[in-house]
C-alpha positions in Angstrom: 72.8 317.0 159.6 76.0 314.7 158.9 78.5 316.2 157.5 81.8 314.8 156.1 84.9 316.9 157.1 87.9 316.1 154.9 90.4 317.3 157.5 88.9 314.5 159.5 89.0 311.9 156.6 92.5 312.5 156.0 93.5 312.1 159.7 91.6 309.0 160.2 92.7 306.8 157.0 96.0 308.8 158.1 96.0 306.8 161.7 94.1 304.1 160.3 97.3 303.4 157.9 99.8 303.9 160.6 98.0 301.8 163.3 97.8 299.2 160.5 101.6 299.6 159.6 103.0 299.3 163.1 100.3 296.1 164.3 101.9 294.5 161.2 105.1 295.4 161.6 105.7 295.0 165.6 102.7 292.4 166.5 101.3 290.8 163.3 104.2 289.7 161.9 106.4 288.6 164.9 103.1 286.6 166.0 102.9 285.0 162.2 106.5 283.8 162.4 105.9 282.5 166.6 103.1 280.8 164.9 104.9 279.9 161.7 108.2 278.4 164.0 106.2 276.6 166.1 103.9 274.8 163.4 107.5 273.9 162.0 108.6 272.3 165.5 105.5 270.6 166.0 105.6 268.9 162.3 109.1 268.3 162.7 107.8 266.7 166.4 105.8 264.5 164.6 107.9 263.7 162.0 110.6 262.7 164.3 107.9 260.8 166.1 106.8 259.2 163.2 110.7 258.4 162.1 111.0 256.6 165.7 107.6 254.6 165.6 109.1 253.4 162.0 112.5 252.7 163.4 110.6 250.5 166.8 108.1 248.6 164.8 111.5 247.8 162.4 113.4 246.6 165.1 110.4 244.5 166.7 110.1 243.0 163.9 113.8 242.4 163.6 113.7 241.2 167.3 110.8 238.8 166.5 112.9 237.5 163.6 115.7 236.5 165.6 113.5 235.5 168.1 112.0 233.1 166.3 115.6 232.1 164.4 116.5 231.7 168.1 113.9 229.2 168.7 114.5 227.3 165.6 117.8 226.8 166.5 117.1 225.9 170.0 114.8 223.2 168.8 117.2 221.6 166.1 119.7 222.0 169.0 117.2 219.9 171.1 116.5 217.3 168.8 119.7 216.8 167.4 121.0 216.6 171.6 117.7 214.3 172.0 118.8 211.8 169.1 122.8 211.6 170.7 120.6 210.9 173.7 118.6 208.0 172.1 121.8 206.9 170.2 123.9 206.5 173.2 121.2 205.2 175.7 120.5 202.5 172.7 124.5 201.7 173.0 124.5 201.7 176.2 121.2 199.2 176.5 123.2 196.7 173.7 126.3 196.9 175.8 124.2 195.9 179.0 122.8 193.3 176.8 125.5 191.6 175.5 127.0 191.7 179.0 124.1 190.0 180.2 124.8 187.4 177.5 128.3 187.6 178.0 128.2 186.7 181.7 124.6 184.3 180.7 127.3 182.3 178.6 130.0 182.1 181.2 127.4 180.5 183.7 125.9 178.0 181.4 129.5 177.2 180.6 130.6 177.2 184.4 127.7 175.3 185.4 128.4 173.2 182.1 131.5 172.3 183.6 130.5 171.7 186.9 127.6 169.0 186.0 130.9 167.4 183.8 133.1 167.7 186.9 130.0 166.7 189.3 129.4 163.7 187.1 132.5 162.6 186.3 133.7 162.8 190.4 130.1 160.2 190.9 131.3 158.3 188.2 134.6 157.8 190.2 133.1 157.3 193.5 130.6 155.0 191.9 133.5 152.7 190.5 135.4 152.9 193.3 132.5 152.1 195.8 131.4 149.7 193.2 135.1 148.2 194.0 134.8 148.8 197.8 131.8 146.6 198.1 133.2 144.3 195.3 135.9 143.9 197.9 133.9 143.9 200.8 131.5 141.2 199.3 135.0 138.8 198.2 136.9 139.8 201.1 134.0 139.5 203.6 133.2 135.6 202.0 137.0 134.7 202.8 136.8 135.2 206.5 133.4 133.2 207.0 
């Protein structure tokens, strides 16, 4: 039959308490804070991993900004450097122009002058071979 000794009883909650009290005290509880330490690191891991990704996708975003301010710029830079462009290539095409016209005038005036000088040195040698032959004719009927 089963019987309950209290000798027995006693000495097993006895080394049941102290077995508890030193696995609490020398392995429980070091392995709870371990466990409770390292939880902390990893949340503070991924809270500083978190903080980062924030700070990255802020300074993307800043770098797209300027980026794009960058552009802007460039283009207004472009356009307003295209425009001096057109404006001095126009200045430049009028100057040719009214060079041409310039120098255009200057012929028609040299070869203005030139018909007058042509004409006027014909109209000499007309009168004077008009005089020649005058001569010629009146002279030439004096010796027949």
């Amino acid at each position: 039959m089963l019987t309950i000794n209290p000798s027995e009883v006693f000495w097993t909650v006895l080394s049941f308490l102290a077995l508890y009290f030193l696995l609490k005290r020398f392995l429980y509880g070091p392995l709870i804070r371990f466990m409770d330490e390292r939880a902390a690191r990893v949340q503070a891991g991924r809270d500083e991993r978190r903080r980062m990704d924030e700070t990255l996708e802020d300074n993307a975003r800043r770098l797209d900004a300027e980026q794009a301010r960058e552009r802007q710029e460039g283009k207004e830079l472009l356009d307003k450097q295209r425009q001096n462009d057109d404006l001095r290539r126009a200045e430049s095409v009028r100057q040719a122009r009214q060079r041409a016209a310039e120098t255009e005038e200057a012929a028609r005036q040299s070869a203005d002058e030139l018909r007058q000088s042509a004409a006027a040195e014909l109209e000499q040698r007309r009168e004077a071979l008009g005089v020649s032959l005058a001569e010629q004719l009146l002279g030439g009927g004096k010796e027949r």
